[in-house]
C-alpha positions as MATLAB code, in Angstrom:
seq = 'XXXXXXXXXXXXXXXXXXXXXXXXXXXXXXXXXXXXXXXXXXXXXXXXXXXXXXXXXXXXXXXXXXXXXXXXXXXXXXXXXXXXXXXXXXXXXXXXXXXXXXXXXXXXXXXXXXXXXXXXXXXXXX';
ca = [
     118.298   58.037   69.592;
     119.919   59.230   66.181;
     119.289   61.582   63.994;
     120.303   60.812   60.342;
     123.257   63.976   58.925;
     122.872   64.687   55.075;
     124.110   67.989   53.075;
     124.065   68.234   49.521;
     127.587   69.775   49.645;
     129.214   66.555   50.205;
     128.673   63.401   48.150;
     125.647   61.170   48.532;
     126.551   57.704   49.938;
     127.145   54.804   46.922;
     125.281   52.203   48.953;
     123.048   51.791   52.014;
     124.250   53.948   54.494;
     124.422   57.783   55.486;
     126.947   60.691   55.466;
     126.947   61.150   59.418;
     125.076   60.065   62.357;
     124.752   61.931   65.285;
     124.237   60.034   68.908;
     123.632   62.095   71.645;
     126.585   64.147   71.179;
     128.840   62.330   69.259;
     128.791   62.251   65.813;
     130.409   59.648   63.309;
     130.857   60.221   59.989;
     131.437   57.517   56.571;
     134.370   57.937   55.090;
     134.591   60.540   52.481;
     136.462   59.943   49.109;
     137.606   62.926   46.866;
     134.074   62.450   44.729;
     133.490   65.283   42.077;
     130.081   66.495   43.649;
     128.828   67.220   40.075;
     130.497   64.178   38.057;
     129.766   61.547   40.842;
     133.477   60.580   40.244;
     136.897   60.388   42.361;
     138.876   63.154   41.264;
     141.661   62.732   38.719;
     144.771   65.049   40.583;
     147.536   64.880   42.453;
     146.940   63.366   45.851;
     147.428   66.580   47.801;
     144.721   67.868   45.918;
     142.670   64.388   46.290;
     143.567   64.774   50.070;
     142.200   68.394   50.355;
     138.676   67.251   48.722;
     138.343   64.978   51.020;
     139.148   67.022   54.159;
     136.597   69.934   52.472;
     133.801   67.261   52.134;
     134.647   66.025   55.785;
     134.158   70.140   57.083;
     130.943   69.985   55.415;
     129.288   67.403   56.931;
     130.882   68.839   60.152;
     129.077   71.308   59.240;
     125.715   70.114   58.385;
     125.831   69.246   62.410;
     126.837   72.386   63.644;
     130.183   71.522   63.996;
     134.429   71.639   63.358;
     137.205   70.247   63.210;
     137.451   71.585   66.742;
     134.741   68.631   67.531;
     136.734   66.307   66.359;
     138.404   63.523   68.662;
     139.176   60.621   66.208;
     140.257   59.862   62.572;
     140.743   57.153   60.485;
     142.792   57.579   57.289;
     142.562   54.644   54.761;
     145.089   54.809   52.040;
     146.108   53.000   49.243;
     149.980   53.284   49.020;
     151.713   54.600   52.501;
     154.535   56.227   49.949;
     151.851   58.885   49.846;
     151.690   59.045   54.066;
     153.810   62.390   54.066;
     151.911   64.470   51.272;
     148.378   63.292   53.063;
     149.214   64.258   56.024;
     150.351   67.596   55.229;
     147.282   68.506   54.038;
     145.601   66.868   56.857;
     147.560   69.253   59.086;
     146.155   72.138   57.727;
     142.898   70.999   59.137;
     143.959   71.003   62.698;
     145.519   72.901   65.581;
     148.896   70.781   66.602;
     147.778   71.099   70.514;
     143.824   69.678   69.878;
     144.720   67.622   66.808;
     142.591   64.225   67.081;
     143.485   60.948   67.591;
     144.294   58.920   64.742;
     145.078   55.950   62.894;
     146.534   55.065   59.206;
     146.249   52.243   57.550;
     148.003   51.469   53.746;
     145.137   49.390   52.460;
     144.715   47.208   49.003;
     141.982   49.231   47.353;
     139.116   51.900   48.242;
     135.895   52.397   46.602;
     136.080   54.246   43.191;
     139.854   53.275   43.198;
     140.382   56.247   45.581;
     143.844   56.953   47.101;
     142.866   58.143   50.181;
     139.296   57.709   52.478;
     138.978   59.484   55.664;
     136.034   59.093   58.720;
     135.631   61.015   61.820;
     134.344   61.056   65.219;
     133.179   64.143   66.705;
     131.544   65.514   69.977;
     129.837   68.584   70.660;
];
C-alpha cells in the first residue's frame, strides 16, 4: 500500500509524479529544486542560497509525513558543476547531526530541470 504525500509548502511536481510516497514506513521523496513557491521558477541566487531552498522544501515534505531529517537514511544530490560540491554541502550539513547524518551519494550531472544547480531526493523511515 501507498499513500500519496502533498503540501502546498513545497512545489507542485512539473510532470506526472508526486512530492513523496510513503510505503509502509519508508518514505521517498522527488527531488526538490530551489522553485520560487509563488513564481513557479528556480531561484536566481547564489548556490548556498539555491542549496538552502532546496533543503527547506525537502523539511517540508518531511514534514507533511510527520517526519525529520532525523528519518532520514539516504540522499541523493544531483548537481550541475562539482566546483560547487563544497558550498552545497555546507549547507547540507546544517541539516544533519554528523553522528546520524544519512547515507549519500553526489553526482556532477549535465543539466537539471529548470536549469537548476542543484536537485536533492530522500529516503526516510519512521
Amino acid at each position: 500500500m501507498k499513500k500519496i504525500i502533498k503540501t502546498h509548502k513545497a512545489p507542485a511536481p512539473i510532470g506526472p509524479y508526486n512530492q513523496a510516497v510513503l510505503s509502509g514506513n519508508t518514505l521517498y521523496t522527488s527531488g526538490q529544486i530551489a522553485i520560487n513557491l509563488e513564481t513557479g521558477n528556480v531561484i536566481s541566487a547564489t548556490i548556498s542560497e539555491e542549496t538552502r531552498l532546496v533543503m527547506e522544501h525537502l523539511k517540508e515534505v518531511l514534514a507533511a509525513a510527520d517526519m525529520t531529517f532525523e528519518n532520514v537514511i539516504k540522499t541523493s544530490i544531483f548537481i550541475s558543476d562539482m566546483n560547487n560540491f563544497g558550498e552545497i554541502n555546507s549547507v547540507y550539513g546544517d541539516y544533519f547531526n554528523e553522528e546520524s547524518a544519512p547515507a549519500r551519494e553526489t553526482v556532477e550531472v549535465a543539466a537539471l530541470p529548470k536549469s537548476a544547480n542543484v536537485e536533492i531526493s530522500a529516503i526516510a523511515v519512521k
